[in-house]
Each structure stands twice: as structure tokens, then as C-alpha cells.
BANUZA-275094 format. One line per 4 residues: number of its first residue (from 1); their letters; for each residue x, y, z of N, C-alpha, C. Coordinates in Angstrom, 3 decimals, decimal comma. Example, Ala and Ser with C-alpha at 12.3 -4.5 7.8 and 13.67 -1.06 7.14 Angstrom:
REM residues 2
1	as	13,190:-5,690:7,800:12,300:-4,500:7,800:13,200:-3,300:7,800  12,850:-2,250:7,080:13,670:-1,060:7,140:12,900:0,030:7,870
This chain:
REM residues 265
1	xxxx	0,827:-1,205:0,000:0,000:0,000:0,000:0,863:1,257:0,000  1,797:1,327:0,813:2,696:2,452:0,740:3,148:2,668:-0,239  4,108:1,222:-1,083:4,882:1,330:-2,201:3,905:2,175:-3,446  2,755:1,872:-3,755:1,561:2,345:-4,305:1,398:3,816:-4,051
5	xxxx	1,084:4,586:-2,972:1,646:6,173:-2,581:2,241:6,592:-2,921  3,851:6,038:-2,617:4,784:6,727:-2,816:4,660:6,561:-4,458  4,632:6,084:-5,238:4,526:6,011:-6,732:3,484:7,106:-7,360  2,327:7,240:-6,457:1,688:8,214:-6,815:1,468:9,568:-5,973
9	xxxx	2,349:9,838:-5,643:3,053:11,166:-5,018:4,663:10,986:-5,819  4,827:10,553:-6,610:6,154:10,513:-7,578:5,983:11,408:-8,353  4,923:11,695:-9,326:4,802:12,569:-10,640:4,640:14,168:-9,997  3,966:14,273:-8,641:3,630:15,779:-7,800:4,598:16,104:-7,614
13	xxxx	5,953:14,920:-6,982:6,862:15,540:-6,557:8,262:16,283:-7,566  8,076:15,256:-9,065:8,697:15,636:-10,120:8,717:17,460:-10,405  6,968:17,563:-10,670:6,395:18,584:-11,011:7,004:19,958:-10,149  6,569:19,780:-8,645:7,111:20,512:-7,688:8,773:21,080:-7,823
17	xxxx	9,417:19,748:-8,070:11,090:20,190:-8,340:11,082:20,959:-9,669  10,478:20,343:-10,283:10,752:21,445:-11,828:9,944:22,998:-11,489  8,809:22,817:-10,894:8,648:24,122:-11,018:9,462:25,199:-9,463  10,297:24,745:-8,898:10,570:25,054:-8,062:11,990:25,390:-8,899
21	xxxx	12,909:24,715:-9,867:13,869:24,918:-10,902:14,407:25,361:-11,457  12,423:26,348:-11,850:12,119:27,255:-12,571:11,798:28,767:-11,638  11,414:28,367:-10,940:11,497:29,751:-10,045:12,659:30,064:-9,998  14,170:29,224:-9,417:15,456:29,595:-9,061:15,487:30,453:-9,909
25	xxxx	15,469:29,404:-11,222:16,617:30,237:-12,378:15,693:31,605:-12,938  14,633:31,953:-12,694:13,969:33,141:-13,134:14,280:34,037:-11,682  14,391:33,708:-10,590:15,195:34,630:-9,743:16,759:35,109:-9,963  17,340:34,133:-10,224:18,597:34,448:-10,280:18,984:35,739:-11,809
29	xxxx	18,237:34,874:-12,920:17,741:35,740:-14,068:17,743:37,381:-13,818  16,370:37,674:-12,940:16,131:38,782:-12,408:17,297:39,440:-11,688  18,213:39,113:-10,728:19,350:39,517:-10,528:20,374:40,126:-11,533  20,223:40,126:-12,674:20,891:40,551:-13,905:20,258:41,447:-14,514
33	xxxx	20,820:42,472:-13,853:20,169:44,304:-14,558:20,138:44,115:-16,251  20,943:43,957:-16,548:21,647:43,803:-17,850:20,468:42,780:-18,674  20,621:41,517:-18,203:19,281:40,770:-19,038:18,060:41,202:-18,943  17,498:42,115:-17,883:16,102:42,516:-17,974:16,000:43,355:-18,928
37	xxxx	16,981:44,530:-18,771:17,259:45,340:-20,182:17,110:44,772:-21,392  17,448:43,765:-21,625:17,569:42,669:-22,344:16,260:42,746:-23,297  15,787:42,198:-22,160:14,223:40,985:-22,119:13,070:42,618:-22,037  12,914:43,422:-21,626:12,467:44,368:-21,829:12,151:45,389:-23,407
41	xxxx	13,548:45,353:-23,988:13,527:46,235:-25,089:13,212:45,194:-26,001  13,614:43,752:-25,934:12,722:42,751:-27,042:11,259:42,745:-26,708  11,015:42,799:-25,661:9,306:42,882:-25,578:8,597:44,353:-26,192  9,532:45,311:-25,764:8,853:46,694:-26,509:8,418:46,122:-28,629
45	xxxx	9,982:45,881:-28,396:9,935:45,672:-30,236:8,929:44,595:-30,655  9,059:43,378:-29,730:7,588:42,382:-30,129:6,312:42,737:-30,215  6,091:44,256:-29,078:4,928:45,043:-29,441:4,487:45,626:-30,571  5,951:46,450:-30,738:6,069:47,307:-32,342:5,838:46,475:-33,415
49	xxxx	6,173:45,235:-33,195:5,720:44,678:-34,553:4,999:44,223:-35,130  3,892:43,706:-33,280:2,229:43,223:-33,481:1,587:44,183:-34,136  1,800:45,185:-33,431:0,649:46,237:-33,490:0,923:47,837:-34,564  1,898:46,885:-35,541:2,613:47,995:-36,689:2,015:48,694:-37,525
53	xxxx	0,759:47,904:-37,761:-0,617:48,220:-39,034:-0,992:49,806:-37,880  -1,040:49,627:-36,416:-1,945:50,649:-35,315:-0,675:51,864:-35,338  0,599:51,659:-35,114:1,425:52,505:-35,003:1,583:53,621:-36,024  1,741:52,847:-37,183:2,039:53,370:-38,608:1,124:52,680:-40,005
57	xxxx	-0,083:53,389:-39,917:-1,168:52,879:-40,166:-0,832:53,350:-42,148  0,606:52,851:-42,751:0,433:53,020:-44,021:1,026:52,113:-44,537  0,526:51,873:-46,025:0,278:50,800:-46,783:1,555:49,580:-46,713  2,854:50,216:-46,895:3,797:49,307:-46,514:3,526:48,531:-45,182
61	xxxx	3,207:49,307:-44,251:3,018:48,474:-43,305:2,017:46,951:-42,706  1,054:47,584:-43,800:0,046:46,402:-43,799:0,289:45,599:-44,782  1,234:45,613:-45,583:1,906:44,688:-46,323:2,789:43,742:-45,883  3,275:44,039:-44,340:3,869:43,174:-43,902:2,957:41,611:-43,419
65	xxxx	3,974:40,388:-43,728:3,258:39,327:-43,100:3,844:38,698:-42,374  3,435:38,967:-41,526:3,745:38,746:-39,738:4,282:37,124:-39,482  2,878:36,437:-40,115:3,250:34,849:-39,867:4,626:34,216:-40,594  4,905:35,782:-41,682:6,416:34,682:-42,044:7,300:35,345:-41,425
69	xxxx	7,444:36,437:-41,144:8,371:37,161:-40,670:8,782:36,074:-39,176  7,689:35,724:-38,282:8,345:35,433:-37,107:8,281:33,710:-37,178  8,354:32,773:-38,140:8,947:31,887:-38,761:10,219:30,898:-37,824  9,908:30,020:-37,027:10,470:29,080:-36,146:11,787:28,716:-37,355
73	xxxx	12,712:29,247:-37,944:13,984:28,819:-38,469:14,942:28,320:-37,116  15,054:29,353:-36,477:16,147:29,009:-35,541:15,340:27,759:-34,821  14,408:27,484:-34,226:13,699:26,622:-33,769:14,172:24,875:-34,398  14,025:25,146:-35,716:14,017:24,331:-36,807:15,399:23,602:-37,189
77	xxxx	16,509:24,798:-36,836:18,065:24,316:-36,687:18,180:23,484:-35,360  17,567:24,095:-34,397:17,684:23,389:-33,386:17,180:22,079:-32,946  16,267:21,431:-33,720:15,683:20,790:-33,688:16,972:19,386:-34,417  17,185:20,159:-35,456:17,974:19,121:-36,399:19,316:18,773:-35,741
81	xxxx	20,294:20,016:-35,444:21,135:20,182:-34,782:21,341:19,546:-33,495  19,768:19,259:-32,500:19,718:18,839:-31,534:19,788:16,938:-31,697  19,050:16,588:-32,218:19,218:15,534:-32,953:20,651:14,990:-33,309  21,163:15,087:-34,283:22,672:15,077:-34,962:23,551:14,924:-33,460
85	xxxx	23,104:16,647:-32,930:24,210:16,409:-31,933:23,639:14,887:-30,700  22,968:14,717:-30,527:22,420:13,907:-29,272:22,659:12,598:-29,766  22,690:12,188:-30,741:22,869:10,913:-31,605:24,373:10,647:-31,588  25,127:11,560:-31,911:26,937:11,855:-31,986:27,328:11,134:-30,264
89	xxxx	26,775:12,612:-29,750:27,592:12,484:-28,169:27,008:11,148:-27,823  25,717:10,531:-27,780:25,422:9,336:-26,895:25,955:8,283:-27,898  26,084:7,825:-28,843:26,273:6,689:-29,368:28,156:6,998:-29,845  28,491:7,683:-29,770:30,121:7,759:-30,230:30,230:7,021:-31,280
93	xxxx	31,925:6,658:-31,364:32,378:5,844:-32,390:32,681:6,676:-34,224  31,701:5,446:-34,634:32,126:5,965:-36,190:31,042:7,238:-36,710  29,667:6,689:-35,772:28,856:8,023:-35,967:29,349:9,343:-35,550  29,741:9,370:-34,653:30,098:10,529:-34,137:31,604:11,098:-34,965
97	xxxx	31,849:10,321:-35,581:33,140:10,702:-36,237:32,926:11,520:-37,480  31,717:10,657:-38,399:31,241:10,849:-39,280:29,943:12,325:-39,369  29,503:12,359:-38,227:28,479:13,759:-37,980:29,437:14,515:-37,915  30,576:14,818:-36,579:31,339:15,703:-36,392:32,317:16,132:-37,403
101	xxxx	32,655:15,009:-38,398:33,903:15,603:-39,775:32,452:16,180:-40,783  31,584:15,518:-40,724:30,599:16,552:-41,752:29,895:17,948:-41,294  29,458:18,344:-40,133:29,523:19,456:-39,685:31,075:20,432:-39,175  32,113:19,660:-39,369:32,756:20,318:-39,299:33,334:21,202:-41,171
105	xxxx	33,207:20,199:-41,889:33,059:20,849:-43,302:32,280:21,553:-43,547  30,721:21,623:-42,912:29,855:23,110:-43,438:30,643:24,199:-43,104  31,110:23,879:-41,294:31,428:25,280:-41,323:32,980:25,903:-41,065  33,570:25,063:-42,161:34,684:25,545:-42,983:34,304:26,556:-43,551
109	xxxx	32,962:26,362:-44,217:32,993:27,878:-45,468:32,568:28,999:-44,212  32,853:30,103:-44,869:32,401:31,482:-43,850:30,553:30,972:-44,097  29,759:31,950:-42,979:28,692:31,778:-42,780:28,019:32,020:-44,091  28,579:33,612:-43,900:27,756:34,852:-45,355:27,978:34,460:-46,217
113	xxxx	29,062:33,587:-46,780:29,118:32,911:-47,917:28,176:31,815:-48,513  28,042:30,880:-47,179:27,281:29,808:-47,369:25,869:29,967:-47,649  25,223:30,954:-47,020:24,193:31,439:-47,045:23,838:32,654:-48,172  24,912:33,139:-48,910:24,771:33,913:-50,138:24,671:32,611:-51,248
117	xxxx	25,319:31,545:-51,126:25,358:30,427:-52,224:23,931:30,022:-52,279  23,437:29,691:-51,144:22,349:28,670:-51,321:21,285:29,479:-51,670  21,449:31,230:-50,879:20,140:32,055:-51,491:20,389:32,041:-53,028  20,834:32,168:-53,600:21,562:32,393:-55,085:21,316:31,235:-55,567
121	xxxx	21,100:29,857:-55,456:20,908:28,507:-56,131:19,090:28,449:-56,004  18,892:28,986:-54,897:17,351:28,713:-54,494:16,543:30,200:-55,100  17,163:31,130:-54,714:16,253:32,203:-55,330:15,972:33,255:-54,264  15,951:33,951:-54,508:16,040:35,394:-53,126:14,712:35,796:-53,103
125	xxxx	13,932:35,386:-52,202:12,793:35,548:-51,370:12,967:35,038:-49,801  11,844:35,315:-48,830:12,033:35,112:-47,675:11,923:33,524:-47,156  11,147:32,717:-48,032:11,456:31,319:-47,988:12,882:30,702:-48,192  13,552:31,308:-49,159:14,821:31,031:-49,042:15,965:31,064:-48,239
129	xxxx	15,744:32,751:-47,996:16,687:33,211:-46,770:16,369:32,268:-45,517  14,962:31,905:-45,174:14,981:31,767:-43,885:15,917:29,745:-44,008  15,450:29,360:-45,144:16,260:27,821:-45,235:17,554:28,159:-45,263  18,087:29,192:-45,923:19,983:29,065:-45,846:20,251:29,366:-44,291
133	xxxx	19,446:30,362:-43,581:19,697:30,592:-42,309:19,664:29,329:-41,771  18,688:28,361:-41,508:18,170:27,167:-40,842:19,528:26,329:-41,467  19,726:26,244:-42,264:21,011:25,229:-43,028:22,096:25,623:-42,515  23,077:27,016:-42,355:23,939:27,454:-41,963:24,024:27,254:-40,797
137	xxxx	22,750:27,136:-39,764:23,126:26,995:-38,194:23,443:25,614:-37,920  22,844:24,658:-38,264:22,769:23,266:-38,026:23,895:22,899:-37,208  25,266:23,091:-38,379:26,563:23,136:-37,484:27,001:23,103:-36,188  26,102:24,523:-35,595:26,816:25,047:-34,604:25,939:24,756:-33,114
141	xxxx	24,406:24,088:-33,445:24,043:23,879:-32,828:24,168:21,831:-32,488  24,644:21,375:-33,270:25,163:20,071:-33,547:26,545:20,378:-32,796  27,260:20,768:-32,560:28,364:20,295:-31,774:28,292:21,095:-30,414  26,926:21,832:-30,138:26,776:22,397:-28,735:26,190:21,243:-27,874
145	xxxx	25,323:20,850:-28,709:24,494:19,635:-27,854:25,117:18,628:-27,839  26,242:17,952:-28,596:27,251:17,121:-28,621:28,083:16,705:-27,779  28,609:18,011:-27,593:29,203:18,242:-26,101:28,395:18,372:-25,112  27,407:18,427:-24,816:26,581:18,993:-23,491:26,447:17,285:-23,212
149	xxxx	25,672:16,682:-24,617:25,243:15,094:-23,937:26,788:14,861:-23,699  27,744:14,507:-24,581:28,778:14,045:-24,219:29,195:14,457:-22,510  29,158:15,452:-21,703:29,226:15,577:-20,466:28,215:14,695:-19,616  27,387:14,271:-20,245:26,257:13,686:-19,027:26,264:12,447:-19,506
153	xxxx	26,720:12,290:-20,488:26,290:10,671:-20,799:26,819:9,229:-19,849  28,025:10,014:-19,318:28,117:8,703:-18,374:27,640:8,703:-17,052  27,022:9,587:-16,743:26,828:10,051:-15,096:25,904:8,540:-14,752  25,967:8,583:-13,661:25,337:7,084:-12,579:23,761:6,910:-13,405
157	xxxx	23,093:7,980:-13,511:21,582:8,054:-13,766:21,492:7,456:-15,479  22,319:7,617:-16,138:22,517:7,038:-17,390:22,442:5,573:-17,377  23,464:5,670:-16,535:23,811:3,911:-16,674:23,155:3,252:-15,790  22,178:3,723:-15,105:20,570:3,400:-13,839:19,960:3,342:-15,027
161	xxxx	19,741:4,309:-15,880:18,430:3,995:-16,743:18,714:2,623:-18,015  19,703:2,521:-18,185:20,403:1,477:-18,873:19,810:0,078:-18,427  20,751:0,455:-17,241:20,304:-1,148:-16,250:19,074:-1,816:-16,313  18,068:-0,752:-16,107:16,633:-0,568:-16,141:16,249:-1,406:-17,169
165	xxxx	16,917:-1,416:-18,194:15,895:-1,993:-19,984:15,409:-0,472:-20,589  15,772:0,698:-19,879:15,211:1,506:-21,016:16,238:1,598:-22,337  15,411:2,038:-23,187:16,027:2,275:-25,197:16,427:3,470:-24,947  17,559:3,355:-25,838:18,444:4,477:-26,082:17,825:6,090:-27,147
169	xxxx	16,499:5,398:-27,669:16,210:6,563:-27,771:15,441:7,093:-26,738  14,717:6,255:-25,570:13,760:6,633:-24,331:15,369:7,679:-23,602  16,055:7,000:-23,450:17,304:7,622:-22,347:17,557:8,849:-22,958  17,816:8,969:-24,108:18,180:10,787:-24,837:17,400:11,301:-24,033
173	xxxx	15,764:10,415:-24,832:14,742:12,010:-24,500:14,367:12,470:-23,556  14,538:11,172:-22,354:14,148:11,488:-21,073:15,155:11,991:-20,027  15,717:11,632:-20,391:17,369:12,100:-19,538:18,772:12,955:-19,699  18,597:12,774:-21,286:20,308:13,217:-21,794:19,400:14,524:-22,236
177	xxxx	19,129:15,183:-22,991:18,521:16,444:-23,348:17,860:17,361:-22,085  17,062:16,937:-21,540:16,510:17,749:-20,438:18,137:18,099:-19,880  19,303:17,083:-19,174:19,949:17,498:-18,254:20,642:18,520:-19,343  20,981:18,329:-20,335:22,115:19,306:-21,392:21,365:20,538:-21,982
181	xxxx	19,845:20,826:-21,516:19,355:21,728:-22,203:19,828:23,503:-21,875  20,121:23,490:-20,972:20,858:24,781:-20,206:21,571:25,502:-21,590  22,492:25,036:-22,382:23,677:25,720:-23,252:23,153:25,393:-24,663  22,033:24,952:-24,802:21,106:24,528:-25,913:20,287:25,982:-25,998
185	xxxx	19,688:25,903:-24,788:18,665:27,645:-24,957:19,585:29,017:-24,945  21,225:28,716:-24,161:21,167:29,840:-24,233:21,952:30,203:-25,825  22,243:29,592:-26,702:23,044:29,087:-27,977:21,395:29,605:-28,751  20,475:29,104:-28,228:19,798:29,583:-29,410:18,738:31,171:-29,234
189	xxxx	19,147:31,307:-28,030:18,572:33,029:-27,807:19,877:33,566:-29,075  21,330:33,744:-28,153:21,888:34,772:-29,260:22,256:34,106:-30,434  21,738:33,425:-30,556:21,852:32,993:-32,520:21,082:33,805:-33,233  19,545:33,701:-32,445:18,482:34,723:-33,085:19,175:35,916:-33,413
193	xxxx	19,804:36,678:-33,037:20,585:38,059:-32,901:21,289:37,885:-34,121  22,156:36,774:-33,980:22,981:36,516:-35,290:22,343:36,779:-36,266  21,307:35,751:-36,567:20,140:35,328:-37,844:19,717:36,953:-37,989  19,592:37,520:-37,307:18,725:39,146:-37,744:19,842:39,679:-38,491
197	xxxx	21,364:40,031:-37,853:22,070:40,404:-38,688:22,315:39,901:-39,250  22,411:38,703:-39,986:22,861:38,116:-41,335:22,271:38,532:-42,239  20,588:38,221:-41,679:19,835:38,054:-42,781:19,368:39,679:-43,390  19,363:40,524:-42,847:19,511:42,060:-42,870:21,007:41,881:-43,972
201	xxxx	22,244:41,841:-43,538:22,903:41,930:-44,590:22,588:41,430:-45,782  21,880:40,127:-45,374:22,148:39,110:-47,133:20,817:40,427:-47,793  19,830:41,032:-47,751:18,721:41,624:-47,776:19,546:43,455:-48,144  20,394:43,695:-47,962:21,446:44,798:-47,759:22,247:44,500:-49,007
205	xxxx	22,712:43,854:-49,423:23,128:43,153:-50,636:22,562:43,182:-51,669  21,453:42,763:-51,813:20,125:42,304:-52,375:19,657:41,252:-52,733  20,421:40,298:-51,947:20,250:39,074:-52,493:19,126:38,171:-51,517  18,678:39,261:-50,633:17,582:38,906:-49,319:16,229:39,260:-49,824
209	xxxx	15,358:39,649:-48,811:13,847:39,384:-48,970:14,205:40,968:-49,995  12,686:40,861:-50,958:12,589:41,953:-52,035:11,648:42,816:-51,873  11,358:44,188:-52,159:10,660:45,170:-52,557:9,318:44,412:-53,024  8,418:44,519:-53,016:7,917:45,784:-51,929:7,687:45,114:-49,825
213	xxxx	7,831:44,112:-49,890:8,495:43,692:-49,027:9,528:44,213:-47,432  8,526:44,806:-46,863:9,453:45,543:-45,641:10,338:44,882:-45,034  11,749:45,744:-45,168:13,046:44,276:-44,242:13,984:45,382:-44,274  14,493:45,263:-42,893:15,250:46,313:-42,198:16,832:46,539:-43,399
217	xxxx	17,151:45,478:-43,603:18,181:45,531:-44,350:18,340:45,638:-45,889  17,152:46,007:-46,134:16,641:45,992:-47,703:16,535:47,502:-47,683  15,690:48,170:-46,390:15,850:49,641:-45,831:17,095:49,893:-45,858  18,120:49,683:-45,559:19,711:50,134:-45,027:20,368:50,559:-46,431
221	xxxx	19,962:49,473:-47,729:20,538:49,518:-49,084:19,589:50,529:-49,732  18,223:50,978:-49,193:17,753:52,011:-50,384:17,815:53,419:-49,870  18,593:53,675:-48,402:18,469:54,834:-47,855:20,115:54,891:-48,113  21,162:54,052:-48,381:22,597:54,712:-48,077:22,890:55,723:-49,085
225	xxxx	22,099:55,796:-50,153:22,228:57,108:-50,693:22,033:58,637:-50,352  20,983:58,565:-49,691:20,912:59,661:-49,064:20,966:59,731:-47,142  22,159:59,299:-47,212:22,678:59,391:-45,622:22,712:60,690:-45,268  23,650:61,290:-46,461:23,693:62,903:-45,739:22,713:63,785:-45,970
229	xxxx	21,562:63,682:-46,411:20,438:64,431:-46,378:19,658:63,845:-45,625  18,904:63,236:-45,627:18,395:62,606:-44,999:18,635:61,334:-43,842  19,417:61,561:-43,083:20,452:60,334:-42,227:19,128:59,649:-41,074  18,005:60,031:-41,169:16,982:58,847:-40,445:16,186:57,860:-41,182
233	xxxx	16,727:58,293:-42,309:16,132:56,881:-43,235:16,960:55,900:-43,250  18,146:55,614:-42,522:19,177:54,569:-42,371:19,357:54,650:-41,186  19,281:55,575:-40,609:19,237:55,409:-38,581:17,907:54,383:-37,532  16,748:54,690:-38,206:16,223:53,660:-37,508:16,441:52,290:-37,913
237	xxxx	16,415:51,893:-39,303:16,610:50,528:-39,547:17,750:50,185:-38,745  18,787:50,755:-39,069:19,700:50,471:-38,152:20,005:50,085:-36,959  19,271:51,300:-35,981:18,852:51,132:-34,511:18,067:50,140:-34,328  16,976:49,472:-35,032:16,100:48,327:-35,214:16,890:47,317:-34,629
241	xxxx	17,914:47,522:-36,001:18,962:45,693:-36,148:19,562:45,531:-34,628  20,057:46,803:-34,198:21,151:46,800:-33,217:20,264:46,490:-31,656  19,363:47,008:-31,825:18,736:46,882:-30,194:18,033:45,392:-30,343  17,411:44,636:-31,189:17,241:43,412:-31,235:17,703:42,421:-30,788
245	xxxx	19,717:42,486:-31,558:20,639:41,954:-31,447:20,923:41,898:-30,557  21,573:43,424:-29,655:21,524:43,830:-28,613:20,542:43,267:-27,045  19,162:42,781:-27,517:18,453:42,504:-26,442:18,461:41,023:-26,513  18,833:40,468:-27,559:18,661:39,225:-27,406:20,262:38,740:-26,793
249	xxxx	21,494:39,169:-27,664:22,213:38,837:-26,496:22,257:39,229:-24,826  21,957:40,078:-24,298:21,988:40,235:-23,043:20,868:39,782:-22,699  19,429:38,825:-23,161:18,941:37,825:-22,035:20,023:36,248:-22,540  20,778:36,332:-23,628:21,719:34,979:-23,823:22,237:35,111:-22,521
253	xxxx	23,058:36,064:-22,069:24,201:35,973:-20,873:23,461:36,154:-19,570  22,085:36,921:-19,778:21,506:36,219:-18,327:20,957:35,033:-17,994  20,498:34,528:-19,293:20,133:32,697:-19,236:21,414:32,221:-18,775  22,409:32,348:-19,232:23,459:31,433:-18,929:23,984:31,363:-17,878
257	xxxx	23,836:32,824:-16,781:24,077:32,562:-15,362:22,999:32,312:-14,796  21,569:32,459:-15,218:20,997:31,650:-14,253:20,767:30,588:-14,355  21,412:29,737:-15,822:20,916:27,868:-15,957:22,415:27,202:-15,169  23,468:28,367:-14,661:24,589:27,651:-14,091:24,160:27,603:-12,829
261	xxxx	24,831:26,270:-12,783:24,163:26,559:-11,037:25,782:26,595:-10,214  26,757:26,960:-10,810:28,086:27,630:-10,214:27,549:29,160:-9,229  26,519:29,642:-10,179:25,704:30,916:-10,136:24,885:31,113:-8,833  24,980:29,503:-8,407:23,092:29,472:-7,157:23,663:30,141:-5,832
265	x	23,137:30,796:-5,281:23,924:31,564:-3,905:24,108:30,566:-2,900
């Protein structure tokens, strides 16, 4: 009868630790002037961009489409990347030899390159850009999670769940990812930052999203002509790119001290 209890006061007590986990690390979070700043000026701009048709109620603006613009790419690298890498670090050997020498050849080539090739083979629209972006990251999120499982993969609880009869794909998902997810989220906050400036340059170029088409970096290439007359037709796009970037790395570096628990007081 007890054994029966305690089994079902098991899943409350799971719940309780995680959300108790989650309080820490959103306290400790909060301790970081710097990431609220962060996490603040991305929420202003997530406003500005819902409610862009209400702000600036002209025609370009309601030309924008929202559902592609905010487009799970980075999501989508991570997904693949997470995979690749979790498959590498837990099973080693020839796989891991073979993932790690082939992600290490993508990103031999420079980024902007790789991602100017493939827009240029595929065709310069925002479906494109957002796949060379999603293709170019894969890499980098494949040898973050690589290493993260590779740190946990041998710990006691691994080789408990082993013992057990659980499958090696049950053990990733239940064990090796949750514990390695810490340097997974904070890898893919400032990537986002990255992905804005890239894709603003590749778009700056012209080889990014097109006219009539609103995109900060498509703005940057039709105003540098008239910088010196007019220098706020290249100052806000600008300021756009930078405080984005800007806010998304500084909640990266406050995630990362509060998912350390070197960090816990």
C-alpha cells in the first residue's frame, strides 16, 4: 500500500522540483540588470511589430506578413542540430566521427558565404533566406548539444536507466537532453541576434527578402544614398537591427548565469 503512494506522489513531486527549478533560475535571471534590459527592449519591439498596421497605419506596413516574418527557423536548426548532436555524443564511435567531420566541413565555409550560395541557387525571397539561415546553423548547434550530452552521458543516472531496460532513444529524450538543455537555450537566444544580422545583410546586398516587401536591411541599401540628407532613413533601420541583437544577447548571458548553477547563492 505504501509502495503504491509513494509512486503516486512521484509525478507531484517531479512537477514541484521542476517548477521550483524554474522559479530559481527566473530569480537568479532577475538579478541581472543587464538581461532585464535585455528581455524588456525585445518585448517593446515584439509590441512594435504586433501592433505595426496601429502605429504606422500606411500601406507598406500592412503589407507586412507577420506569420512569415516570425517563422520558427532558428527553432528548426535546433531541432535538427539537436538531434545530430544527441545521436553523436550518446552513441560515439564511427557516428560521431562521421556527424562531427561533416559538420565540421559546413562550417569551414564562412557563414555569409554559405548562405549567399544557397540564397543564389534557391532564389532570393524570404522562404529562401529563412532555409539558408536554418542550413547554416545546423553546425553550430550540432556540436553544442554534442558536447553537453557528451558531459552527461556517463553520469550514474545514465547507466541506472540502462540497467533498467530503457532504449536508447527513451534515455536521450528522457534524460540526456533535459539534463544538457541549459547551453542549448542559451546558444539559441543569441543565434536569433545573429540570424537578424545576417539576414539584414544578405537583404542589404540584395540578395535577401525583395521590394515591396518591408526588411530592415533591404531599408539600409535604399536609404545609403541619401545618408547625408536625410540620415533617419538609415538610422532607424539600423537602430532596429542593433537593439534586437543587442536585447537578445543580453537575455543569452543572463540565461546562462541563471541555468549555471556555479551561479546558485
Amino acid at each position: 500500500m505504501k509502495s503504491k503512494e509513494i509512486l503516486g506522489q512521484a509525478p507531484d513531486k517531479v512537477r514541484i522540483k521542476k517548477k521550483s527549478q524554474a522559479k530559481d533560475i527566473w530569480i537568479r535571471f532577475k538579478k541581472n540588470k543587464t538581461a532585464i534590459l535585455g528581455l524588456i527592449i525585445f518585448i517593446i519591439i515584439i509590441l512594435v511589430v504586433i501592433f505595426a498596421d496601429i502605429i504606422v497605419p500606411s500601406e507598406a506596413a500592412l503589407k507586412q506578413n507577420i506569420s512569415e516574418r516570425l517563422q520558427g527557423v532558428s527553432a528548426i536548426g535546433i531541432t535538427i542540430g539537436g538531434i545530430l548532436g544527441s545521436v553523436s555524443g550518446y552513441f560515439g564511435g564511427a557516428i560521431d566521427t562521421f556527424i562531427v567531420k561533416f559538420m565540421d566541413m559546413i562550417m569551414s565555409i564562412p557563414l555569409m558565404l554559405l548562405v549567399l550560395s544557397i540564397v543564389t541557387a534557391l532564389g532570393t525571397n524570404l522562404v529562401n533566406v529563412l532555409v539558408a539561415m536554418m542550413i547554416a546553423n545546423i553546425p553550430q548547434y550540432t556540436r553544442i548539444v554534442r558536447s553537453a550530452v557528451v558531459s552527461v552521458v556517463d553520469m550514474d543516472y545514465i547507466e541506472a536507466a540502462r540497467a533498467c531496460g530503457a532504449s536508447n532513444f527513451g534515455i536521450i529524450l528522457q534524460h540526456v537532453i533535459p539534463n544538457a538543455i541549459g547551453p542549448i537555450i542559451v546558444q539559441a537566444t543569441m543565434a536569433v541576434g545573429v540570424m537578424i544580422i545576417n539576414a539584414a545583410g544578405i537583404s542589404f546586398l540584395g540578395m535577401g527578402i525583395q521590394p515591396p516587401t518591408p526588411e530592415w536591411g533591404a531599408m539600409l541599401n535604399e536609404g545609403k544614398s541619401f545618408m547625408t540628407t536625410y540620415p533617419h532613413i538609415v538610422f532607424f533601420p539600423g537602430l532596429a537591427i542593433g537593439l534586437t541583437a543587442l536585447s537578445l544577447n543580453l537575455m543569452g548571458d543572463g540565461l546562462r548565469d541563471a541555468l549555471d548553477p556555479k551561479m546558485k547563492d
